[in-house]
C-alpha positions as CSV (number, residue, x, y, z in Angstrom):
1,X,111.4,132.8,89.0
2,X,111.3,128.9,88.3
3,X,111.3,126.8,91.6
4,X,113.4,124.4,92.1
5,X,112.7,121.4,93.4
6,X,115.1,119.9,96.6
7,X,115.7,117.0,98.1
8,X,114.2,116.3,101.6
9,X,117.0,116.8,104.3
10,X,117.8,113.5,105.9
11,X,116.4,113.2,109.2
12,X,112.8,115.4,108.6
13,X,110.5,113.5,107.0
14,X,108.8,112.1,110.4
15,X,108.4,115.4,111.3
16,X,107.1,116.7,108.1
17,X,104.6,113.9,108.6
18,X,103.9,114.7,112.0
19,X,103.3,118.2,111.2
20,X,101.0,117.4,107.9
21,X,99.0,114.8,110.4
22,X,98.5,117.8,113.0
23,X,96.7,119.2,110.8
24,X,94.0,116.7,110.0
25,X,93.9,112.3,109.0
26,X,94.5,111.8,106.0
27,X,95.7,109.1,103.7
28,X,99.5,108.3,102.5
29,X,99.4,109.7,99.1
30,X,97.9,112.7,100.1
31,X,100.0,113.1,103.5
32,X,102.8,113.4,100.2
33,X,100.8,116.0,98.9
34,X,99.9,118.2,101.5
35,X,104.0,118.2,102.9
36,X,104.7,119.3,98.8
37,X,101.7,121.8,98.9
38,X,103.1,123.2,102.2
39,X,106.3,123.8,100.9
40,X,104.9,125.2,97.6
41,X,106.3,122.6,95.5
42,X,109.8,123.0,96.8
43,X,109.7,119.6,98.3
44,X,108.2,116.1,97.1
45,X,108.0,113.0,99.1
46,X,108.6,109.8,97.0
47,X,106.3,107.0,97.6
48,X,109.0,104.4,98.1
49,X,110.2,106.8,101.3
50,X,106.9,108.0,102.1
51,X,104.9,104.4,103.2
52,X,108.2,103.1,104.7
53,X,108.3,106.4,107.0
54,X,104.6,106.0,107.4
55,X,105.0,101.9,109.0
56,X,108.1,103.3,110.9
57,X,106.0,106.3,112.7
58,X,103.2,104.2,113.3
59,X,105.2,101.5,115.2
60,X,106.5,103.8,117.3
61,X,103.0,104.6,118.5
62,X,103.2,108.6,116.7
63,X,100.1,107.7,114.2
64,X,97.6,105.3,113.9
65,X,95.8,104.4,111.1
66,X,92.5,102.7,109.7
67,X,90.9,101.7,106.6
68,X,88.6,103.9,104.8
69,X,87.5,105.5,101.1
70,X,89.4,108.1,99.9
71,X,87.5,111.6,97.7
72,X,87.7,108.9,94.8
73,X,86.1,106.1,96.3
74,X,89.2,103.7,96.5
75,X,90.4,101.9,99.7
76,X,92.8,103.7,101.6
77,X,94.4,103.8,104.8
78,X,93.9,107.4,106.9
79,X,96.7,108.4,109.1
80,X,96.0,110.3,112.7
81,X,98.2,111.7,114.8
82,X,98.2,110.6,118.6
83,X,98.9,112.1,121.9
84,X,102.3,110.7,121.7
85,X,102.5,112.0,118.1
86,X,101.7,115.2,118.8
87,X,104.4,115.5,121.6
88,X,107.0,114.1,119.8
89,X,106.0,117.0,117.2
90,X,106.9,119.8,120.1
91,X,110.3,118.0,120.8
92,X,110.8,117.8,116.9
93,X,109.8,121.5,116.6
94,X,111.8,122.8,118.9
95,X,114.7,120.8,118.1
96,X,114.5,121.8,114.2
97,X,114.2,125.8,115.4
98,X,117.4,125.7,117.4
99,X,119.0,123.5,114.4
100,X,117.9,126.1,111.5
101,X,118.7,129.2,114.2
102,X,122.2,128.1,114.5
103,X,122.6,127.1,111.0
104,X,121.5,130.6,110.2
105,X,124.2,132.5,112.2
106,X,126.9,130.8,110.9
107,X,125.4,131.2,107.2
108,X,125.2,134.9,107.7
109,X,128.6,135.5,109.4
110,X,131.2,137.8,107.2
């Protein structure tokens, strides 16, 4: 069965950050790979949304990031997630599970 591929709901992609971040640093183009590796290709993260997100999050004090050389030896900026990161990925969670429960009731009604 061919996948196809769907556009990122609006209001998610700090929390598909969030959640890519909780899993280790990592830099901003492969932050974009890991959320479409997670999702087995049925999501991809644009660039031009992706770094925009990325600034956004960080100024809110959810990430922090610092220079450093990515696997290919090129200067890149790593992404962490922080204490306050990692509680506004809780409140996220939680928030998304009661959305997508609800959203499944009504879907399955007949």
């Amino acid at each position: 069965m061919k996948k196809q591929k769907s556009d990122l709901p609006q209001g998610t992609l700090d929390m598909l950050v969030l959640k890519s971040l909780s899993l280790g640093p990592m830099h901003g183009y492969g932050i974009g790979q890991r959320i479409q590796q997670l999702a087995e290709d049925l999501l991809q993260v644009e660039e031009g949304t992706l770094y925009p997100a990325l600034y956004r999050i960080e100024e809110r004090g959810w990430i922090a990031s610092e220079w450093g050389l990515s696997e290919n030896n090129r200067r890149a900026r790593f992404y962490t997630l922080t204490k306050a990161g990692r509680k506004q990925l809780a409140a996220e969670e939680s928030q998304w599970q009661q959305l997508s429960l609800a959203i499944n009731k009504v879907m399955r009604a007949t």
